[in-house]
N, C-alpha and C positions, 0 to 999 in steps of 0.2 A: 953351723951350716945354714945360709939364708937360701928358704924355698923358692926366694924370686919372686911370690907372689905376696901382693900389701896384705896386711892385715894376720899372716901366718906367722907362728911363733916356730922358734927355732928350737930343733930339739936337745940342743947342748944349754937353752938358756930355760931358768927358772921360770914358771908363768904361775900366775896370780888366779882366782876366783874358782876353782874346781868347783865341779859341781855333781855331786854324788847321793844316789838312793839306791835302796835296799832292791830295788825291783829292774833299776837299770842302770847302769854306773857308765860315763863316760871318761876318756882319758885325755880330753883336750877341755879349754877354757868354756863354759857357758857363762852367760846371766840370764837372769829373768826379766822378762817385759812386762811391766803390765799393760793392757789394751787400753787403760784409760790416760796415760802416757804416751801412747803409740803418735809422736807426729803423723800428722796430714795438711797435704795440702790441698786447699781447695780445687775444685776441678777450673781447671780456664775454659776462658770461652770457647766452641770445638767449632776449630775451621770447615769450611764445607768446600777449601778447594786445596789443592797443593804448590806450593809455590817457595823459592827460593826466601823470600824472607821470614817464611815461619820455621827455618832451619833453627834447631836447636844449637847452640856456643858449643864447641867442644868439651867447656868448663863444666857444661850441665850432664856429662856422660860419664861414667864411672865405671873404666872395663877392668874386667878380675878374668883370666884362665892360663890355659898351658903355650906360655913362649919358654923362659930361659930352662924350666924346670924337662920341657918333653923333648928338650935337643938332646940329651944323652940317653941313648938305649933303643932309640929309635932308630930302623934301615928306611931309606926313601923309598914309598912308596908312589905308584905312576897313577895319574890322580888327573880327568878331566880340565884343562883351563884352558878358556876361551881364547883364542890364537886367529889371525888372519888364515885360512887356506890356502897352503901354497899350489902351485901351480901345478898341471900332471905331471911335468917333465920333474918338476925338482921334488917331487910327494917323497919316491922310493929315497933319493938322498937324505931330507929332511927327516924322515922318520928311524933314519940310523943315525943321525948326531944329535936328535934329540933327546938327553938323559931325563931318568925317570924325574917327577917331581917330588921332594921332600916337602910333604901337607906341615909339617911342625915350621916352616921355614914360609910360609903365605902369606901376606899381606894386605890385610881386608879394613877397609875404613867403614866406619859407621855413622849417623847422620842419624836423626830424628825430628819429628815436627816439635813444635814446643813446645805445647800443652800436653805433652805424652806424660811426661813425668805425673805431675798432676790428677791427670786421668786414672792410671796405673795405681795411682796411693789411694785416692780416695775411694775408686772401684776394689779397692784392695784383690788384687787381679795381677797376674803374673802370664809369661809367655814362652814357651818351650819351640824352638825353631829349628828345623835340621837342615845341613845341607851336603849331602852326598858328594858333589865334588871335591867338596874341599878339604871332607871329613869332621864340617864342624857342629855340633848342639852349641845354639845359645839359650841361655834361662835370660831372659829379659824382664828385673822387676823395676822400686824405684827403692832409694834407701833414706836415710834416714836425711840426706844434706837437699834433697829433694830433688835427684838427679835421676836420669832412669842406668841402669845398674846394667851393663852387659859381660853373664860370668860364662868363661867359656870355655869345650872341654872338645876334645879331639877325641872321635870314635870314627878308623873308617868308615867309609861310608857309610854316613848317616843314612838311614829313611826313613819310615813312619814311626813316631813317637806318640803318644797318649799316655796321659795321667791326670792326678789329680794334688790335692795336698799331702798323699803320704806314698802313694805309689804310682809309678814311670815303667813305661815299656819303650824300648827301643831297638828296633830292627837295623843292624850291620851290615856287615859285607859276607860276610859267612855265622854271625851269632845273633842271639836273641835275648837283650838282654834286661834285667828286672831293676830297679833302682827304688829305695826307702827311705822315707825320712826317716829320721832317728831323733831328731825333735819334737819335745812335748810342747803343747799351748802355751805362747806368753816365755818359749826359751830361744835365746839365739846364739850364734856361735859365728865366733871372732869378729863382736859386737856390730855385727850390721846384719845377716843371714837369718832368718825367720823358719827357712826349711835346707834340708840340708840330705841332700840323697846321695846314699849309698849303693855301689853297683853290690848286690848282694849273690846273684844268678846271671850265667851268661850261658845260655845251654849252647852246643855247636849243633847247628841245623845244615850245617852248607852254604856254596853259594846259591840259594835261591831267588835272587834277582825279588828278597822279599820288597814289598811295596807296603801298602797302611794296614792298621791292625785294630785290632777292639778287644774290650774288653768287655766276656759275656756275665750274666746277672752270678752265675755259679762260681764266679773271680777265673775261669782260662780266659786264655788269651788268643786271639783267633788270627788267619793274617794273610793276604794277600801273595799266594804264591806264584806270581810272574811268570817264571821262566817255566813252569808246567801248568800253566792257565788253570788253578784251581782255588780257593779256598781251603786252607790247611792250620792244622793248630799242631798243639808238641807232641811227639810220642816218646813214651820213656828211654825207648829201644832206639826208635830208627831215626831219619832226620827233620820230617814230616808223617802229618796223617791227613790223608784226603779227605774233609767230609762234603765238599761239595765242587763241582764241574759246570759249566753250561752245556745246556743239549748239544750245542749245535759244536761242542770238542769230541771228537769219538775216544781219544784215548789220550790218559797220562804219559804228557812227554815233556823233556827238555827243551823246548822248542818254541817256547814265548810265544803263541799261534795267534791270540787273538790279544795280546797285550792287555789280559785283565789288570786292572790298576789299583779301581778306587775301592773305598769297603763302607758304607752310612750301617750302623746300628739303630736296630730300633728297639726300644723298654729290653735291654740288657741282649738281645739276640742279632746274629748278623743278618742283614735283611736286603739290601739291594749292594749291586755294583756295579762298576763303568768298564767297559773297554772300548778299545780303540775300533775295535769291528766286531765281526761275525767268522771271522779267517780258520778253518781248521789246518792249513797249512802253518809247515817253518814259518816263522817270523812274514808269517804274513800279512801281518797287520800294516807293514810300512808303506803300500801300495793305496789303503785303505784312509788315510791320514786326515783327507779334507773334510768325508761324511758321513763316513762309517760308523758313527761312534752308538756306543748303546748305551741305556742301562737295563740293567736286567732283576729282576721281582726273583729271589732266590726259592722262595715258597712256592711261586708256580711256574716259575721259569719263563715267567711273561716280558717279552720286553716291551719298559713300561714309557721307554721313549728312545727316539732314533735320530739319524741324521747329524747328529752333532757330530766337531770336530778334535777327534783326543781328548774325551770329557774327564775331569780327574775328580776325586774327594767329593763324590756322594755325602751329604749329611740331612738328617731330620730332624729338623727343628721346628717349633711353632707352625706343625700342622700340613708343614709343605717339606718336598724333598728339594734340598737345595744341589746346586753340581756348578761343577767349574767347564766352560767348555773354554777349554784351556787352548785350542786352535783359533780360538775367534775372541779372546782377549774380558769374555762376557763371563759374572758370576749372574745366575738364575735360577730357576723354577721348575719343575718339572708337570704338565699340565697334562695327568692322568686322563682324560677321556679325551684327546686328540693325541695325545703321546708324542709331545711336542715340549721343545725346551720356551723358557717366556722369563727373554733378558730382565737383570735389571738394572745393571751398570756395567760400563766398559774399565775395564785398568790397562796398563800399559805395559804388557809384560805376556810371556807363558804361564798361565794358572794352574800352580797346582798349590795345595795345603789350604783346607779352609776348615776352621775355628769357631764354637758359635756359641756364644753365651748371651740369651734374652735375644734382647732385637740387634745385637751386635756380632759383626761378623768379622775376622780376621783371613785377608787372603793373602796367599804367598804368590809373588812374583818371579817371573826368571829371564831372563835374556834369551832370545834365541839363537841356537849355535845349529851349524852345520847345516845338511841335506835334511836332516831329521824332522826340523823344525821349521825350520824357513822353504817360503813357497805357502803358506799355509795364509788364510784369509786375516790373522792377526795382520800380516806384513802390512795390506793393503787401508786395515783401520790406522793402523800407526801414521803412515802416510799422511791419511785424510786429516787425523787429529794434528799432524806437524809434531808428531811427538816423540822422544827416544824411548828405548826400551827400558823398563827398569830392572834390576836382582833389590828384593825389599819385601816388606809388607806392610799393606793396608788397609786401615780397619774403618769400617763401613758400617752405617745405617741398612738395617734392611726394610726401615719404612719408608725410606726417599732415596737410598743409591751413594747418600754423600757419603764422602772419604773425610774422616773425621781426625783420625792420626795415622801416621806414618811412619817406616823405619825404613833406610835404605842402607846398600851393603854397596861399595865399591873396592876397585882392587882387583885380586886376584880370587876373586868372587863373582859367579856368574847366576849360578842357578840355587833355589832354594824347593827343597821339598816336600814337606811337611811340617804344619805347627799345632798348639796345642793350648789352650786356655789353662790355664792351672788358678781356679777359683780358689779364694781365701789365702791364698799366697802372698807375701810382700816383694820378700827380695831373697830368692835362691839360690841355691851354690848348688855343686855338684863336683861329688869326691874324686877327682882324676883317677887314670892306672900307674901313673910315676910320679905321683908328689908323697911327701912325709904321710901324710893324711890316711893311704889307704892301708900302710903297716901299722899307726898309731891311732888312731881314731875308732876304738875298741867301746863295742855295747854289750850289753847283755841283759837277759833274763832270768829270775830265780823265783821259785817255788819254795829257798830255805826260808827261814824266821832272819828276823833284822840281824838281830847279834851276831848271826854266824855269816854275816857276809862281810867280809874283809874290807874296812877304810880304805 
């Protein structure tokens, strides 16, 4: 039975190189790398603009995930894609003959600058990317033919994801779920994978319109819960636990009030966030959209800057709170004693998802769709720059603003939500829920003596 996907061994055929120890035994092929082995390629020169001819050849791209393997067992699920707005008169017709979308059946092209590949090896540096419409995670590393590597796995609605080399969280459509490598230093699996994560936990929280997440110093995990404007982590029992509100919400509801969004951590604790306003009403944030935005100081409940528009992905990095105000197409600064946002580069897209390792920054792009989005002061940059919108991301200097590599996503690909730097990473996979892999690809731990653990 062939999985469909390159590089998977079939499990009716013999495979070569096992690899087994007394402390943790796997049931599929490894070898070992040594690091002094490990190809790299030099880093190329890094563009400081974007342009049609630094597109990467198709040849230099090397995509691994779920197409022939996730079409059996899967019902269509109805799944956001970008579409012309019909008219009033023909809305109510059109929205009865349109059948749901089946996400396994999408069509998303992939594109990258040239020197990404490069970049990626020698920063030995990997990239975790969600996109909730479409239901897709990419692990974006580069592999060993010196391509950048897109492996790719289908979890409804994707949103906020964070990890690191051995553990991933990632927020669903109703779960919450945990992912492990299983790879030790210097082993890889199905000779190009360097990490290799397992869904090990998926607790059921609901649909909580979860948004981004962190993880605190004592290892929970903490997370943006949306649709009741709070910050919430797991409870063993219930589907959430409250431990924090902003003042200006009077009461836990379903009710999306102030569209709290983003989540920055700071030395292992959660510490500031973004919303769209200040709205204690229903879904009132949507009224709010152009410059209501906040962030807010969890510790004192200060808000530590205002006026932004749909600000997303708070992060702390080198000394400064960085933020996306993702209505006006600006990743920047947050400048505590005027409380005031301090641009530093414009992108061409809705900003949400930012990434930050050293002085380098990953932002995620989106297209704008519908009433929700459009109208908003991005429209009017785009204009002035002569520039289309992009679904992609861009990785940036944050000592000059320049866009240094790129990925772009076309298709039946509009919006991208969250990303995530995965340091000391090469090129990773991620275990599907309907390939061979998740019934055969068996670990374990032992406390016996060598002898007594079964070849």
């Amino acid at each position: 039975m062939d999985s469909g996907l390159p590089g998977f061994f079939s499990p009716e055929e013999p495979f070569s190189s096992s690899w087994r120890h007394p402390r943790s035994t796997r049931t599929l092929p490894l070898s070992g790398e040594s690091s002094q082995n490990r190809p790299l390629r030099s880093s190329q020169h890094l563009e400081n603009y974007v342009a049609n001819k630094d597109k990467t050849p198709d040849a230099e791209i090397q995509e691994v995930g779920d197409k022939a393997v996730m079409e059996a067992g899967l019902e269509a699920v109805a799944v956001e894609v970008a579409s012309p707005a019909p008219s009033p008169a023909g809305a109510a017709e059109a929205a009865e003959k349109k059948p749901p979308v089946d996400i396994t059946k999408l069509k998303v092209e992939k594109s990258c600058s040239r020197g990404l590949a490069g970049w990626l090896s020698s920063s030995r540096i990997s990239l975790a990317i969600t996109s909730y419409q479409t239901g897709r995670v990419y692990l974006v590393g580069s592999d060993k033919a010196g391509r950048v590597s897109f492996f790719e796995r289908i979890f409804e609605r994707a949103m906020g994801i964070v990890g690191n080399a051995q553990r991933m969280y990632l927020g669903g459509l109703y779960q919450l779920w945990r992912f492990e490598n299983v790879l030790r230093p210097n082993e890889i699996i199905h000779g190009q994978f360097d990490k290799c994560y397992v869904p090990r936990n998926a607790q059921t929280i609901g649909d909580l319109d979860i948004h981004e997440l962190g993880i605190c110093k004592n290892g929970k995990v903490v997370f943006v819960n949306t649709k009741y404007s709070c910050i919430a982590e797991l409870s063993q029992t219930h589907s959430f636990k409250a431990i924090w509100k902003p003042d200006f919400i009077s009461k836990i509801a379903p009710e999306d009030r102030c569209h709290l969004n983003g989540l920055a951590m700071v030395d292992g604790a959660p510490k500031y966030v973004t919303a769209v306003c200040k709205s204690d009403a229903v879904d009132g944030w949507r009224d709010r959209r152009h410059d209501g935005g906040v962030v807010i100081d969890m510790d004192t409940n200060e808000i530590v800057c205002e006026g932004l528009s749909m600000p997303h992905s708070p992060r702390w990095a080198n000394g400064k709170l960085w933020v996306l105000n993702a209505g006006t197409g600006h990743l920047g600064w947050v400048d505590f004693k005027t409380k005031s946002f301090v641009p530093l580069a414009f992108f061409p897209g809705f900003l949400r998802g930012l990434s930050i390792v050293g002085n380098i920054a990953a932002v995620g792009l989106s297209k704008p769709r519908n009433k929700r989005f459009e109208g908003l002061q991005l429209d009017a940059e785009l204009n002035k720059r002569d520039v289309e919108p992009w679904c992609g991301v861009q990785i940036v200097s944050l000592t000059n603003g320049d866009v240094q590599h790129w990925i772009r996503f076309e298709g039946d690909i509009s919006e991208i939500f969250d990303i995530s730097f995965l340091p000391n990473v090469r090129n990773p996979m991620m275990v599907g829920l309907r390939t061979p892999e998740i019934r055969d690809l068996i670990t374990f731990e032992t406390e016996l003596k060598k002898e007594e653990v079964t070849p």
